[in-house]
C-alpha positions in Angstrom: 0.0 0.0 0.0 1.0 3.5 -1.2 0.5 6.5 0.8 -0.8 9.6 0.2 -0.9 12.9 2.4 -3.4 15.7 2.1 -3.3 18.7 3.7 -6.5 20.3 3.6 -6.3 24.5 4.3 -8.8 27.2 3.8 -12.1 24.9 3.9 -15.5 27.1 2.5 -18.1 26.8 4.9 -21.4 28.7 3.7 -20.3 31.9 3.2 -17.1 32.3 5.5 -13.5 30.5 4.9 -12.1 29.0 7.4 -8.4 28.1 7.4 -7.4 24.8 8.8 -3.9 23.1 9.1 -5.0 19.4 9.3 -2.6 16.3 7.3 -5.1 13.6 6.3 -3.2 10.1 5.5 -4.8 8.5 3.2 -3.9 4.7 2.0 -4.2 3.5 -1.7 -3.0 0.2 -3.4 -0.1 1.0 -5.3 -1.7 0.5 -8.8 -3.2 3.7 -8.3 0.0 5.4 -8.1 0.7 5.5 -11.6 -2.5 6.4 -12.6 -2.5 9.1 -10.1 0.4 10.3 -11.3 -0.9 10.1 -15.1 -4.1 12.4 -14.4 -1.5 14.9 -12.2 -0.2 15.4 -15.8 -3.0 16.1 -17.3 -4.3 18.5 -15.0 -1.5 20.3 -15.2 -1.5 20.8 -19.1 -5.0 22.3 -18.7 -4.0 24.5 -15.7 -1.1 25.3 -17.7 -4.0 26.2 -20.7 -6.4 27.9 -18.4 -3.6 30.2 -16.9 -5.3 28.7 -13.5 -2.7 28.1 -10.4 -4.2 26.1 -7.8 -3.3 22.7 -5.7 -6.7 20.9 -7.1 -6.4 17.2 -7.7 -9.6 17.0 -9.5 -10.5 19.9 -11.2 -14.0 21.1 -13.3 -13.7 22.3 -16.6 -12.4 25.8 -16.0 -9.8 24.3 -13.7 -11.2 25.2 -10.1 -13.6 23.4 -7.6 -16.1 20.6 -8.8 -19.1 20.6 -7.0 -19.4 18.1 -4.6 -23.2 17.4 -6.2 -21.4 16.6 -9.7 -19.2 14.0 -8.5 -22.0 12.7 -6.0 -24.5 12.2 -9.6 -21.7 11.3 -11.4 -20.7 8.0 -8.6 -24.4 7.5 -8.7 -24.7 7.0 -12.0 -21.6 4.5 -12.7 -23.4 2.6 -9.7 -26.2 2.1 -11.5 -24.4 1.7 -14.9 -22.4 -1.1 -13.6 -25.2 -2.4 -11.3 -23.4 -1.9 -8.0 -25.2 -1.4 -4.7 -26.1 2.4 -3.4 -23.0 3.6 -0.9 -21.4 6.9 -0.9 -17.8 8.0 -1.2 -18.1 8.2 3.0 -19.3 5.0 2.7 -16.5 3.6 0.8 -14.4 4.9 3.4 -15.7 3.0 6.1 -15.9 -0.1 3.9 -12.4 0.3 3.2 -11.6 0.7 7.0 -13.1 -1.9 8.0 -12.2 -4.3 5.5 -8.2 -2.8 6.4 -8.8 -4.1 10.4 -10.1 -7.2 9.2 -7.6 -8.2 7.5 -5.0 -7.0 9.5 -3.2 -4.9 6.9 -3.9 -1.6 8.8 -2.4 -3.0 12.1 0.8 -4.0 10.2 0.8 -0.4 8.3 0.5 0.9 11.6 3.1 -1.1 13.1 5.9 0.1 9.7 5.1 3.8 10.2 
């Protein structure tokens, strides 16, 4: 397993910013690395195109924020497409977690750090 670090600063909540200084760890099978890595890329170029600077992973079409309703409809509808049961991305989180502790991998990930 791959890791990847997030650090999550200035968070919009309704109308007022907050600014936060909080490292998320995040763990990821390390398939997705190079694939991650890929898309990086190609955000790039089309930040690069857009003359837009940000730290954005993901990025909508004019290289800023996607709303978190388009990628909700957008998981929705590969669910259905690929006739998966209903869960949602915090969903998969705890699926993921617990599936980690049950197999032990997160105790031994634990253990390396």
């Amino acid at each position: 397993m791959a890791l990847l670090y997030k650090s999550i600063k200035n968070i919009s909540l309704r109308k007022e910013v907050i600014f936060v200084s909080k490292t998320r760890v995040e763990y990821y099978p390390e398939e997705l690395e190079q694939l991650l890595d890929k898309h990086l890329e190609i955000e790039s170029l089309k930040k690069q195109q857009l003359e837009v600077e940000n730290n954005l992973i993901f990025t909508g079409i004019t290289g800023g924020f996607i709303s978190k309703k388009t990628i909700s409809d957008w998981f929705r509808r590969f669910l259905i497409r690929n006739k998966l049961k209903r869960i949602t991305f915090h969903g998969l989180r705890h699926t993921s977690a617990t599936m980690l502790l049950a197999s032990d991998n997160l105790l031994r990930m634990l253990q390396s750090d």
